[in-house]
N, C-alpha and C positions, 0 to 999 in steps of 0.2 A: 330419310323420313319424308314423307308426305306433306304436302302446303298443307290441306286439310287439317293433318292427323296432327301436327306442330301445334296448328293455333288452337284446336282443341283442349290439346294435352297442358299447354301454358298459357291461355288467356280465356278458357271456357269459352269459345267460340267455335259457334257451328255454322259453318257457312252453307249458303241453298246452295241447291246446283247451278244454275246460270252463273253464279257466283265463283263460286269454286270453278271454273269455266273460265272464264273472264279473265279472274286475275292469274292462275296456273298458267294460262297462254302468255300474259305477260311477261309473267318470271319467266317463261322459257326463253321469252323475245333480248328479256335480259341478258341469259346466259349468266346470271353473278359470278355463278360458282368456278369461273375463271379465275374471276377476280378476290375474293376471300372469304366465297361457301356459303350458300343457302342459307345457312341457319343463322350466319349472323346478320346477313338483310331483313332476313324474316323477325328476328329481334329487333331490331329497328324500325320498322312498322307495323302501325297502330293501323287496324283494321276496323271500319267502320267506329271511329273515334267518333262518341257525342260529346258535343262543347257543354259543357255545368249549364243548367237552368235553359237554356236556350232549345235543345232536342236539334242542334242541328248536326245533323249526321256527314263524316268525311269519310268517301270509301278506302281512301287507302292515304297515310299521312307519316313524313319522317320529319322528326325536330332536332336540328345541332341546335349548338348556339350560337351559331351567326344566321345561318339561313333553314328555310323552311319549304320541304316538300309536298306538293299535294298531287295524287295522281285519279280523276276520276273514274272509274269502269261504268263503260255502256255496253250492254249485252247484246243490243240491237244498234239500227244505224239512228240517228237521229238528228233531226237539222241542225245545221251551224250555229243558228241563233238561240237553240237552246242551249247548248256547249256553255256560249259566249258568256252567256246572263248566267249558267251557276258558277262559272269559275270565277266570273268578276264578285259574283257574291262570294265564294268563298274567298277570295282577297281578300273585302271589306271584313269579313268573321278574322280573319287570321293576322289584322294588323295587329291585333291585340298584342300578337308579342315580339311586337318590336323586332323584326327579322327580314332578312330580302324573303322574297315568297317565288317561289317558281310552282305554277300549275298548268297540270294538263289530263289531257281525258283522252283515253285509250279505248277505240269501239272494234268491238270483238269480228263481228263480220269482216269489214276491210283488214283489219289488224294494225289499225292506223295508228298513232300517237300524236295529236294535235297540242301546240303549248301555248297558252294565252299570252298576246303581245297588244298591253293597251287596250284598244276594243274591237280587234280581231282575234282570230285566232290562224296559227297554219302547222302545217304539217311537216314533223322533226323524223330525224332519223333516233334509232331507240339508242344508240350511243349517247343524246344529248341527255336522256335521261342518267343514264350510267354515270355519267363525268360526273352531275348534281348530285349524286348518290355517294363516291367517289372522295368530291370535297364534301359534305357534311365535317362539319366537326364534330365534338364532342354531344353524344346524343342525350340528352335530356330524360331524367327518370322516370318510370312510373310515378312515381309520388308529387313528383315536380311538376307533371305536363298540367293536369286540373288546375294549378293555381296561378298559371301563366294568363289562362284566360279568364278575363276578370267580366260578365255579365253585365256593370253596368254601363259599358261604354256600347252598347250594341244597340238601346233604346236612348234617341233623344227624344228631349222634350221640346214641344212647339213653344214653350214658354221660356224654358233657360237654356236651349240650342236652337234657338229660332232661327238665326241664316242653314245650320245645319239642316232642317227643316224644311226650308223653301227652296234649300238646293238636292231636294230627296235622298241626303247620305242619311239615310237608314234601308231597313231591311226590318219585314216583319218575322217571325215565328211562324210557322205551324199551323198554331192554332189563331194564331192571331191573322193572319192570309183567309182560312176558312171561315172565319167571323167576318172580316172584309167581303168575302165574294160573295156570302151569302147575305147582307145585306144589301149589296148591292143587285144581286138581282132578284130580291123581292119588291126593289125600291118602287114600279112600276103596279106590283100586285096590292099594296096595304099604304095607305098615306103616314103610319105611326109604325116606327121601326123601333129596336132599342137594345142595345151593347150594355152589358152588365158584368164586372170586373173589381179586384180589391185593388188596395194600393199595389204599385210594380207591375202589373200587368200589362200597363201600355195603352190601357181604354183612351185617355184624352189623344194619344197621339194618335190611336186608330179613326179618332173621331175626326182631329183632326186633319187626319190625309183622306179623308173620304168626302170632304169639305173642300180641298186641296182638289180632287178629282172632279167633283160635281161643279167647280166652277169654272172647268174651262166651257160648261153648255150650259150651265143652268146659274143664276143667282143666288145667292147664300147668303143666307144670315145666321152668325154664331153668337149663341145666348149663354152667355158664365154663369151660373150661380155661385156668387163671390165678389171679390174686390178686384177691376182689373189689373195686371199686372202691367212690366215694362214690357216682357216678349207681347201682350197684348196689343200694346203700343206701338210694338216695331209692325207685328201683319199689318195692323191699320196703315201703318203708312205705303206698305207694299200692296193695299186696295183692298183689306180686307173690312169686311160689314162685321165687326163685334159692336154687343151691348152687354149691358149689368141682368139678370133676370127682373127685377125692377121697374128696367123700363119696358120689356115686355109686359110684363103686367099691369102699369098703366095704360101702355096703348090696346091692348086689345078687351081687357077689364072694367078698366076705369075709365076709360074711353077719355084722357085728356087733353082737354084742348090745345094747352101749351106742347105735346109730344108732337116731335117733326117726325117721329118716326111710322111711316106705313107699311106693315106689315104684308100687305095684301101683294106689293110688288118682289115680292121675294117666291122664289118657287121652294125652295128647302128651309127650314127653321131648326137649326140642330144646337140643343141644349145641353151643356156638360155640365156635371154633378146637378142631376134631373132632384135626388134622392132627396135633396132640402128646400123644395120649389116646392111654394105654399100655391094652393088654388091649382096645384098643376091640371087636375080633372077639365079645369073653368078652362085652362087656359089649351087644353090639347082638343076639347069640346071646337073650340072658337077657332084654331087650325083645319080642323077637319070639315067648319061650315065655309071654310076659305077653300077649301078643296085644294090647302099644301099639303106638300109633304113635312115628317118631322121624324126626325133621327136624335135620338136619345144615347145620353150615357150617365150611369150608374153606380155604385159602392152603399149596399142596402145598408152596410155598419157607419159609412162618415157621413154621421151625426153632429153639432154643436151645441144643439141644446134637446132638453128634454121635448119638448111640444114636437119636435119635427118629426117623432117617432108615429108623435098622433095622425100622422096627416098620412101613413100609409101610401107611400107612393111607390112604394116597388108589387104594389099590391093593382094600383092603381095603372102603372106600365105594363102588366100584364095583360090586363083589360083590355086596354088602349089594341097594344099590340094584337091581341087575338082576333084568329085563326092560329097566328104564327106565332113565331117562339121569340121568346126573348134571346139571346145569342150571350154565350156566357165564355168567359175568357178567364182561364183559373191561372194559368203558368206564370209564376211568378216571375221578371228577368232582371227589371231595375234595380233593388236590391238585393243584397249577398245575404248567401243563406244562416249564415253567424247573428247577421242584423235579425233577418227574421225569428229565427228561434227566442232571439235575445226580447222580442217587441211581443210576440205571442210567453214568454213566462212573464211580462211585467203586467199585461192583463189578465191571465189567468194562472191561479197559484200553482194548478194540478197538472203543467206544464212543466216540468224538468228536466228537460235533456238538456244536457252541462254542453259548457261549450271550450271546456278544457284549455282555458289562460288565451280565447283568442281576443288580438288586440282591437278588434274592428269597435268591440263595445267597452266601457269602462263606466264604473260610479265611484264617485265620491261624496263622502257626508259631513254635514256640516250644523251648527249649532241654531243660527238665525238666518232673517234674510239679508243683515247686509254681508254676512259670509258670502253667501249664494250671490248675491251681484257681486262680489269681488271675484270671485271666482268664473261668475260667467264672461265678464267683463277679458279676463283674463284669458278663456277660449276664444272669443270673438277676436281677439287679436292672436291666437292659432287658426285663423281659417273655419272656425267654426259657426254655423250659421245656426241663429238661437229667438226661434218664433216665441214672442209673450200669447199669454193668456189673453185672449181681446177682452180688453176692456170693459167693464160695465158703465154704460151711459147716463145709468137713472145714478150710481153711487157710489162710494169709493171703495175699493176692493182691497182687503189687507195687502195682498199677494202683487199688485202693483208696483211696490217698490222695488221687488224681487228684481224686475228688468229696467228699471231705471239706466236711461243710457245706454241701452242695447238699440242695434238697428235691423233686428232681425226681421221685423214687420211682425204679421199677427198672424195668428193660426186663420182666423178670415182671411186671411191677408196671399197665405202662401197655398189656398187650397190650387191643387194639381199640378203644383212646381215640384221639384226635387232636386237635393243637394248633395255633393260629396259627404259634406261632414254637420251634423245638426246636435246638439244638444236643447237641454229642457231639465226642466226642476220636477222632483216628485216633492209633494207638498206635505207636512205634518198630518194633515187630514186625511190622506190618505189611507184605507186599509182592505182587507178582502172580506165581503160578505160572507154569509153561510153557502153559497153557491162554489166561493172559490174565486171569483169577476172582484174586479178594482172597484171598488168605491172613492166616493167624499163625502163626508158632513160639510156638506154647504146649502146655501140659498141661493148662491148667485143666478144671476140671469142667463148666463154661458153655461155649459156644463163643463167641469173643468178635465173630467177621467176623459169626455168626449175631444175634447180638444186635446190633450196631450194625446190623445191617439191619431189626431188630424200628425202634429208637429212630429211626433219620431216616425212614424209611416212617409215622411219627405225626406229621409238618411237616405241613403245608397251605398255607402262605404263606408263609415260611421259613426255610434251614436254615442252619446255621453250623457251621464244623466248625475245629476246635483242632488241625493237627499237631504231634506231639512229636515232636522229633529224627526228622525223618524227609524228608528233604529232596525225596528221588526222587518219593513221594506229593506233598507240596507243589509241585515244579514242574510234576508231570501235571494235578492240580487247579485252581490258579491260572494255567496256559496256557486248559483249557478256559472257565472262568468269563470270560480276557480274549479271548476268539473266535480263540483261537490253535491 
């Protein structure tokens, strides 16, 4: 049978021509079929294997369980340096499962086989490939390989993988590269740039490697809209310019005396979570009479209180930005798609796809709130990380008690970090309008449906969620979780 006609007939797979090219010459270079027949090599590799949520594509890949094969196809000749840089990136993608990694890229023209060593690469004879092929062990199933690799280890955060961070182990997407290049080089054409993305997409770290880049030439100031954090803490000390939005707004608004801060000496001003920056108009006005630059990021839904809806500012970024586009960033990679599902049916009811007994998410319901603090009290010391409701400053808020003793910090508190493991209370008040969207009968000064949308949108692996006296949420919840 035919390479073609095999992956066709068993994995829907229609290879181009160049393609079908490429790897045919290999396997012949191989000869398997000395060794124990075409078809069962060819069952052993995964052809153009994409990694879950990431889109990154591996041309030809075989998994035992001890070690792991990658072999890349170039159909034409191509420099060394590029070789070098995707195979080290496909390293970095393929730690994920724990395996020795042997890769190499086979370029058609020469018929060469080159095997990445550290941060060269040189040139093997096709035996060495064979022997790896050879020893594989037991090869790992279809069902098995997707859940080997786990999505959220492939984005860190500048905030809770900060050395990771400043020592560039990551690697962007796709789409997340094309959102990079293209603000970078408009940077030069528009003074008002701007990245707009939901939770998981990776906006704050695209923000801030673009910030990371710009200051080996130019000067940078990064503006939070939030509470700083400790990874905040840690850049500062490694020379980075952060502030609170706050204090931008006193210095270049309120013009105050007491601020040591001068804006004028910065050439970039990039503001993350733009979306709840009051006076932003006032304040991007007064950037562009400075003749800086300002790079923006985004999430039009994270909200915390009702008024910041008024202030219209992903309406307002648009403007700013125009001629050019806002730069939008959908792929989800931070968190697992079980989470997601799970986060999109607690806001909207008309959401149902079951997630058939998976354990990333879990509820449990309980009578009062001091159940619900013994309880959370109780994940906190499992590892799990449990943001309260910030506060009300003007007054006392029933549902305060609820985290008494928690050290989660506050949904202010933890805007653009993310956690392994997070929990959160759904509240008595709780229920679905006539739309189908989460409500509360409340007054508060925070919105509370807003804020627990900030705190379980920080899960990555997963979520738990404490109902109080709230039965009708508990049976919606715990139907979908049992693929009901």
């Amino acid at each position: 049978m035919s390479f073609d006609r095999f992956y066709h007939d068993h994995y829907g797979v229609t290879l181009k021509s160049v393609e079908k090219q490429t790897i045919t010459t290999l396997v012949d270079l191989l000869n398997i079929s000395k060794y124990v027949g075409i078809e069962e090599y060819l069952k052993d590799c995964y052809v153009g294997y994409s990694i879950p949520q990431i889109s990154k594509e591996l041309d030809c890949l075989w998994v035992g369980e001890n070690s792991v094969i990658n072999v890349e196809l170039k159909s034409d000749t191509v420099p060394h340096g590029k070789i070098i840089n995707q195979l080290k990136q496909n390293k970095y993608y393929l730690k994920a499962l724990n395996r020795s990694t042997n890769l190499y890229a086979f370029v058609l023209p020469s018929k060469e086989l080159f095997m990445l060593e550290e941060d060269s690469i040189r040139v093997v004879d096709i035996e060495d490939l064979v022997e790896k092929l050879l020893d594989l062990n037991k090869r790992i199933s279809d069902d098995e390989i997707d859940k080997l690799f786990d999505p959220s280890i492939y984005l860190v955060s500048p905030f809770n993988n900060t050395e990771e961070f400043l020592k560039g182990e990551y690697f962007f997407t796709d789409e997340q590269d094309k959102a990079k290049k293209y603000i970078v080089k408009n940077k030069d054409k528009h003074n008002i740039l701007a990245l707009e993305g939901s939770p998981g997409t990776g906006k704050s770290l695209l923000l801030y490697d673009m910030a990371k880049e710009l200051k080996k030439q130019y000067s940078v100031l990064m503006v939070h809209n939030g509470s700083l954090n400790c990874g905040h803490d840690k850049l500062k000390i490694n020379g980075w310019d952060i502030i609170k939005y706050q204090d931008l707004f006193d210095s270049l608004i309120v013009h105050d005396s007491s601020s040591r801060l001068d804006v004028s000496k910065f050439d970039f001003i990039m503001i993350d979570e733009a979306q709840r920056a009051f006076s932003l108009k006032d304040i991007l006005d007064n950037i562009n009479a400075l003749n800086k630059n300002c790079i923006l990021s985004f999430d039009r839904n994270q909200l915390l209180k009702k008024e910041e809806e008024c202030y219209n500012n992903p309406q307002i970024i648009e403007n700013a930005v125009h001629p050019l586009e806002v730069k939008k960033i959908d792929s989800k990679v931070r968190t697992n798609t079980a989470v997601q599902k799970f986060i999109k049916a607690i806001f909207y009811k008309r959401a149902k796809e079951p997630l058939q007994n998976n354990d990333s998410v879990c509820v449990t319901r309980c009578s009062d709130m001091q159940d619900a603090n013994a309880i959370l009290k109780t994940l906190q010391d499992e590892g799990y990380v449990i943001p309260k409701f910030t506060p009300n400053n003007y007054c006392y808020v029933e549902y305060d008690e609820i985290f008494c003793g928690l050290k989660g910090g506050t949904a202010h508190g933890v805007i653009g970090q993310e956690f392994d493991k997070v929990a959160s209370v759904i509240l008595p008040k709780f229920y679905y309008n006539n739309n189908g969207r989460l409500a509360c009968d409340s007054a508060g000064y925070y919105d509370e449906v807003r804020m627990l949308y900030q705190i379980v949108t920080r899960a990555r692996k997963k979520l738990y969620l404490v109902i109080i006296d709230n039965d009708a949420m508990y049976d919606r919840l715990h139907d979908i979780i049992n693929g009901k």
